[in-house]
N, C-alpha and C positions, 0 to 999 in steps of 0.2 A: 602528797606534797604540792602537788600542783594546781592552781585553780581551775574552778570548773568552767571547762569551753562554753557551758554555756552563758556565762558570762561577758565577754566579747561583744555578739551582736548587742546584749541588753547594755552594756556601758558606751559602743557607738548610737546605739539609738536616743543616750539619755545626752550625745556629747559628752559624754567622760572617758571617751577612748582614751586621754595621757593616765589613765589609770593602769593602761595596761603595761606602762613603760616601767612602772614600782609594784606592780601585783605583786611577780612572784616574789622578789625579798621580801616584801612585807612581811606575804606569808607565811615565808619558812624564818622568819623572825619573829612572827607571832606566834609559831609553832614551839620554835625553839625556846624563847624568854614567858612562853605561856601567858601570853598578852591579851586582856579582856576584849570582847567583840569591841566597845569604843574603845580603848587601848588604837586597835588595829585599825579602825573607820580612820580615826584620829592622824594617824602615820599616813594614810591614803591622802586624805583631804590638804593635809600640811603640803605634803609633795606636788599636789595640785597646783596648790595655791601658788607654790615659788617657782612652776612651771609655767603659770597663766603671767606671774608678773613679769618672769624673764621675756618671756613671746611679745608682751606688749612694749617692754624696755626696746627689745631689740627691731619692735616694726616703730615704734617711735623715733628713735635713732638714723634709723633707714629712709623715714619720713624727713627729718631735721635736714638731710643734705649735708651734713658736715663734712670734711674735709678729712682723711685719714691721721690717726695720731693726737688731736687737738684739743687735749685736756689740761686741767691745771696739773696732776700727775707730770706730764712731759714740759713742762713750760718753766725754761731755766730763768728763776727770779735772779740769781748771780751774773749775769751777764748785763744787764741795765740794774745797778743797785739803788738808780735813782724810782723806778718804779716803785707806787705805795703797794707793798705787797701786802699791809693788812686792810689798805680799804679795795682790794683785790677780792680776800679772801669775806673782807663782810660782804660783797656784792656775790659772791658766789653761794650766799645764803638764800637768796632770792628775794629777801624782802622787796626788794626795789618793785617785783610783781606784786606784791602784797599792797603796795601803794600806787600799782598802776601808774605807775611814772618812766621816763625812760632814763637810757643809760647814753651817753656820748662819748666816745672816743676817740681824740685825734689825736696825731702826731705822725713822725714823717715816716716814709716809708723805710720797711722793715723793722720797726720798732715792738711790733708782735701784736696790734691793736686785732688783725683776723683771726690769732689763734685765742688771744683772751677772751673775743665776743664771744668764741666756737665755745672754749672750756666753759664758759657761765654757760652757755647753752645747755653744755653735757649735765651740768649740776642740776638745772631744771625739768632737762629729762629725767633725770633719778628720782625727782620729786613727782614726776607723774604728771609731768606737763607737754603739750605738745607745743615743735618747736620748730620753725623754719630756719635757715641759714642761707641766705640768696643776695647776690651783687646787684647794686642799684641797677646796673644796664642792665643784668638778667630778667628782673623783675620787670624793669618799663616795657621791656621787649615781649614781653608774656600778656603782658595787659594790651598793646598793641597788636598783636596778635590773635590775642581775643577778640577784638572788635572785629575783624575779617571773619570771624565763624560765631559770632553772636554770641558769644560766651563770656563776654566781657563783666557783666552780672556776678557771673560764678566766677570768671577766676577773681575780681575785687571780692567779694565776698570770704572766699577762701582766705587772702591775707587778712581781710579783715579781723577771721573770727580767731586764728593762732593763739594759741596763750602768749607765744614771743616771736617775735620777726625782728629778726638780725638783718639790719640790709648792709651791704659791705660794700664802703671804696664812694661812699656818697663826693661825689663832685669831682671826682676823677672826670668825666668828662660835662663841658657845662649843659643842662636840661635843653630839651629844647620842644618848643611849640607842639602837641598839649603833656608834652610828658613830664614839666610841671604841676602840670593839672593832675594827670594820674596819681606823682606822687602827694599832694595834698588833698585827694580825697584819701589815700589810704591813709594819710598820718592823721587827719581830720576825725575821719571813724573811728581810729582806735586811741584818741583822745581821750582820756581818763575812763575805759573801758579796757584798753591792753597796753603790756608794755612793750616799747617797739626799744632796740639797740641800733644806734647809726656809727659806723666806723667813717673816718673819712683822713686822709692826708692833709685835708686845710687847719689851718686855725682855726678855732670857733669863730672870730670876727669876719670872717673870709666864706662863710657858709652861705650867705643872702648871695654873695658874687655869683654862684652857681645858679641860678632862677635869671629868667630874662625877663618875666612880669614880678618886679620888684614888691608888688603889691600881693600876689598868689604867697613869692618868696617869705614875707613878712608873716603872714597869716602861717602858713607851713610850721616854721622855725618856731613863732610864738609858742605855737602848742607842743611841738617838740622840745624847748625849753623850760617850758612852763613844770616846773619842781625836778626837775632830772639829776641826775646825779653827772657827774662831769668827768673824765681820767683823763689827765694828759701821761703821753708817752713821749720820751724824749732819750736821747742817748745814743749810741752806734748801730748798727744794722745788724741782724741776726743774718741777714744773707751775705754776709762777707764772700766773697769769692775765695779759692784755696790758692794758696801758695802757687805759682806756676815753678814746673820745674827747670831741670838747668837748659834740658834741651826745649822747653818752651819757650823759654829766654833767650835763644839763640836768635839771630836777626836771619831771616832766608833769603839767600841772593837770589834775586829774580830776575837776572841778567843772564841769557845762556852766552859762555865763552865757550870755544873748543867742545862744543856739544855736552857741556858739561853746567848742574844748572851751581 
């Protein structure tokens, strides 16, 4: 009933050691339903296969950076029912990669604009795409950094080549002197080559304010714009604060009287 040991080293020497994780049922199913030598190859090879994809899904994912939870699965469309929830759901198609165009998202904070960039993210990873998710300050500060140990090459590089880079919270704080610059050679490069997602709290007309050389600012945003698709988010906050209770509501004398507070 059991496969032959010598089997083992010959399936780690060929790299198919996850063969050995469905060997024996195989076998004793192949035994049992009398299943032709391919019958049996076939059941090995299938197992393989949705082993290798799972492993790459889940170093993909691991790569992406996401955030725990952040799919369209968890993402309460009922709570803003001003959100377009089917030009959500066409954009989590991915075409928009398909046409190398990007995506823009603004609106105020807690509106859910970080979790939707994340969920289109997860959709792309399923598709077998590799995906960053990283905050405008995380990223200038990497590239910045870079420059101190000469690596500055590779790490632009690396954003460069992503299938998708999410930068999150763009213009939360304003650029400043060259980190400008970094961010318009990355959005320069991947100009009708990759699709970049920018989330950002401004308005779209409020996006140029963020650059201090108006001129860099211009040039950036053009190509960012140039065929994008657009979503605005608008509506109440996902992070509502909880009810506070009775004794949280209580006022605390902070006057000691008689040793007492």
């Amino acid at each position: 009933m059991n496969p032959m040991p010598e089997l083992t080293p010959m399936l780690k020497q060929l790299r198919l050691s996850g063969f050995l994780d469905s060997l024996e049922v195989r076998n004793k199913q192949a035994i049992d339903e009398s299943l032709s030598y391919t019958d049996f190859l076939g059941l090995l090879l299938q197992d393989e296969t949705a082993r290798r994809a799972s492993r790459k899904l889940d170093l993909r994912l691991r790569r992406a950076g996401f955030r725990p939870g952040k799919t369209l699965e968890t993402f309460d469309f009922t709570f803003n029912t001003a959100i377009d929830k089917k030009m959500v759901m066409d954009l989590a198609t991915c075409q928009f990669m398909q046409e190398k165009v990007s995506l823009l998202i603004a609106g105020p904070c807690g509106t859910g604009k970080s979790h939707l960039a994340q969920a289109i993210g997860h959709c792309a990873v399923r598709l077998g795409r590799d995906v960053l998710f990283i905050s405008q300050a995380k990223m200038l500060g990497q590239l910045h950094a870079a420059k101190a140990t000469n690596t500055y090459d590779r790490k632009l590089k690396a954003l460069i080549k992503v299938d998708l880079l999410i930068i999150d919270d763009f213009g939360l704080k304003p650029l400043l002197p060259p980190q400008d610059e970094d961010l318009h050679g990355v959005i320069a490069e991947r100009y009708e080559n990759r699709s970049t997602i920018v989330t950002s709290n401004l308005d779209f007309q409020e996006w140029g304010e963020a650059f201090p050389n108006k001129i860099i600012g211009a040039a950036t945003l053009d190509r960012l714009r140039h065929g994008a698709y657009r979503l605005i988010l608008d509506g109440k906050s996902y992070r509502t604060p909880r009810p506070m209770s009775k004794i949280q509501k209580k006022p605390l004398n902070t006057n000691p009287k008689n040793g007492k507070k």
